[in-house]
C-alpha positions as CSV (number, residue, x, y, z in Angstrom):
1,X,-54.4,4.6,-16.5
2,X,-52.4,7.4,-17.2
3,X,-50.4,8.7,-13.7
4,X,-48.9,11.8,-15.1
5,X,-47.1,13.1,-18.7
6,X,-44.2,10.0,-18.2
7,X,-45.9,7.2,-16.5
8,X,-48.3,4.9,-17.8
9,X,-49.8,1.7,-16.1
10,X,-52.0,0.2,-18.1
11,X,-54.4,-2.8,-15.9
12,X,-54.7,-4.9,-18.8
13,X,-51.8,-4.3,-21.4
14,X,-48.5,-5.7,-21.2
15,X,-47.1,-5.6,-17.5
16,X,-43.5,-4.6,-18.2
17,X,-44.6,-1.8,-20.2
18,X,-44.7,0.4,-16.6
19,X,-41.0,-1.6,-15.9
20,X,-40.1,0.3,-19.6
21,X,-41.4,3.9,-18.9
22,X,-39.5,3.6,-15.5
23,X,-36.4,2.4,-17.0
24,X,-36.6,5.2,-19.8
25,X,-37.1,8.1,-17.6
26,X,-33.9,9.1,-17.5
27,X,-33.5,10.8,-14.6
28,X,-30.7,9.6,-11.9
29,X,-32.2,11.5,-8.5
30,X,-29.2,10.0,-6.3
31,X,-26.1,7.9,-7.1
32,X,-25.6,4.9,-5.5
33,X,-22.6,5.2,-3.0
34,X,-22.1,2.0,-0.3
35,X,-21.6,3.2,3.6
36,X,-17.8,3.0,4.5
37,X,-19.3,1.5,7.4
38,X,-20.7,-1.5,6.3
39,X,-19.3,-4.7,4.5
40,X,-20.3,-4.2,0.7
41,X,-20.0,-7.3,-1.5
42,X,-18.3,-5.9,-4.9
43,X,-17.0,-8.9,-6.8
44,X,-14.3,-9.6,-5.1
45,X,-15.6,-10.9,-1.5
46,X,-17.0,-9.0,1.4
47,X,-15.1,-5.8,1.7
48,X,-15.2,-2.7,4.0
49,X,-13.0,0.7,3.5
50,X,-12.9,2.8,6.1
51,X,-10.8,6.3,5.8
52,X,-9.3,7.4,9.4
53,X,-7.1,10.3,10.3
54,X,-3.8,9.0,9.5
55,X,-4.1,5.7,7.9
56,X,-6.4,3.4,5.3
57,X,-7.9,0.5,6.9
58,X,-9.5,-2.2,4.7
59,X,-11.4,-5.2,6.1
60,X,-11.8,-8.2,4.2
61,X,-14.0,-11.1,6.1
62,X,-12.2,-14.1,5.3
63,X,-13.9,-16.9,7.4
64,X,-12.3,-20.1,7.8
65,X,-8.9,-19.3,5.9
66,X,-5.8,-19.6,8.2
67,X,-2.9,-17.2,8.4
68,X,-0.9,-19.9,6.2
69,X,-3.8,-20.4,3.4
70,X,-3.6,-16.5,2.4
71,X,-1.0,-14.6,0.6
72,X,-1.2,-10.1,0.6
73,X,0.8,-7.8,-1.5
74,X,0.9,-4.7,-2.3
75,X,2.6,-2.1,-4.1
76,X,2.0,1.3,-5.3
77,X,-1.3,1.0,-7.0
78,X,-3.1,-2.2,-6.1
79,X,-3.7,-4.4,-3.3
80,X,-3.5,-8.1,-4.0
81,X,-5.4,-11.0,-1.7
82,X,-5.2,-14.4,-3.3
83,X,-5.7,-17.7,-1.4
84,X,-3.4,-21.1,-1.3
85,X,-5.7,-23.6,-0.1
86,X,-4.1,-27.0,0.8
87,X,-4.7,-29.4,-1.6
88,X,-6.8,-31.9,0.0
89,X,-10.2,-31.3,0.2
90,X,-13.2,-33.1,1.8
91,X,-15.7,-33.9,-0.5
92,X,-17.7,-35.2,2.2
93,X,-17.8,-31.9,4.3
94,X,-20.8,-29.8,4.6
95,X,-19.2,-26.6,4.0
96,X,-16.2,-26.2,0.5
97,X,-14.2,-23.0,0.2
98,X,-13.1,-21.8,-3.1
99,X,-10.2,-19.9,-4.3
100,X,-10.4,-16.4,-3.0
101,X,-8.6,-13.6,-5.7
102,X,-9.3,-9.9,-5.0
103,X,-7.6,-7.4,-6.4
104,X,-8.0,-3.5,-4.9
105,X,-6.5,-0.2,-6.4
106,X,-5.3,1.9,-4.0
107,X,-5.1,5.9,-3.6
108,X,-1.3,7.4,-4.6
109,X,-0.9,8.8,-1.2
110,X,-0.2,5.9,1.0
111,X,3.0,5.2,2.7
112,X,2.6,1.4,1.4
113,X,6.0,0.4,3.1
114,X,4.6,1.0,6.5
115,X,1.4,-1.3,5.8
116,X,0.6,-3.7,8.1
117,X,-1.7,-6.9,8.3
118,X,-3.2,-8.7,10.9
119,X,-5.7,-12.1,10.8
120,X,-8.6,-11.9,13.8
121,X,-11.3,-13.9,13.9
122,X,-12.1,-13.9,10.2
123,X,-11.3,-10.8,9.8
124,X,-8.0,-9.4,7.4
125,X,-7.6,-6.1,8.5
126,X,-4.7,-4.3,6.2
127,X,-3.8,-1.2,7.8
128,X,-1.7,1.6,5.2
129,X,-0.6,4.6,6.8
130,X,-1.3,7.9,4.6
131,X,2.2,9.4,3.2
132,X,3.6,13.0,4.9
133,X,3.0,15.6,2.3
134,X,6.5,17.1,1.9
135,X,6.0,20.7,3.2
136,X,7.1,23.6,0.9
137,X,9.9,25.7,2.0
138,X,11.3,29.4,0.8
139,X,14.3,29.7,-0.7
140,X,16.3,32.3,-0.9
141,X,17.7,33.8,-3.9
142,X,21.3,34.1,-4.6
């Protein structure tokens, strides 16, 4: 059956040939952009970025990590969260955490030596203030 000039389904002929014409279609109709809102799981752990006024705030949902177990740095381009787990583990527990790495690059106009951190019920919350654009002045000639 013939749907229009680009699609094809055919009843009775190979079923991923309508899974081909789709894919070769070629058309992108809307990009794909996660809700700031929302935790969006990118590779590197459950995430959330949220742009306010005057700072960055980035949520990572670390459940079941202590304060002690995590280590945070930053500097002028990247983010850092890496985890140091103690070294016993339970192999009889239910529930075994891995190692947690997650590495984040970050906009070029944060004050970074004003960022803060704070661990709340499973919940990293990294707060970076947004750097004061130096305002331009006139000079006067001499």
């Amino acid at each position: 059956m013939k749907l229009n000039d680009k699609y094809e389904i055919s009843p009775f002929g190979n079923p991923f040939d309508s899974l081909f014409s789709l894919l070769a279609r070629n058309d992108a109709t809307s990009t794909f952009e996660p809700k700031p809102e929302t935790f969006s799981d990118s590779g590197y752990g459950k995430v959330r970025f949220k742009k306010e006024e005057s700072q960055l705030r980035i949520e990572f949902l670390v459940p079941g990590w202590q304060k002690s177990e995590l280590s945070l740095s930053v500097d002028s381009s990247k983010l850092c969260l890496n985890t140091n787990p103690d070294k016993k583990k339970d192999e009889s527990a239910l529930f075994q955490m891995n190692d947690l790495s997650s590495e984040i690059s970050l906009p070029e106009n944060l004050a970074i030596e004003k960022a803060q951190a704070k661990l709340n019920a499973g919940v990293l919350t990294v707060l970076i203030p947004y750097a004061t654009a130096s305002k331009g002045k006139n000079l006067k000639i001499a």
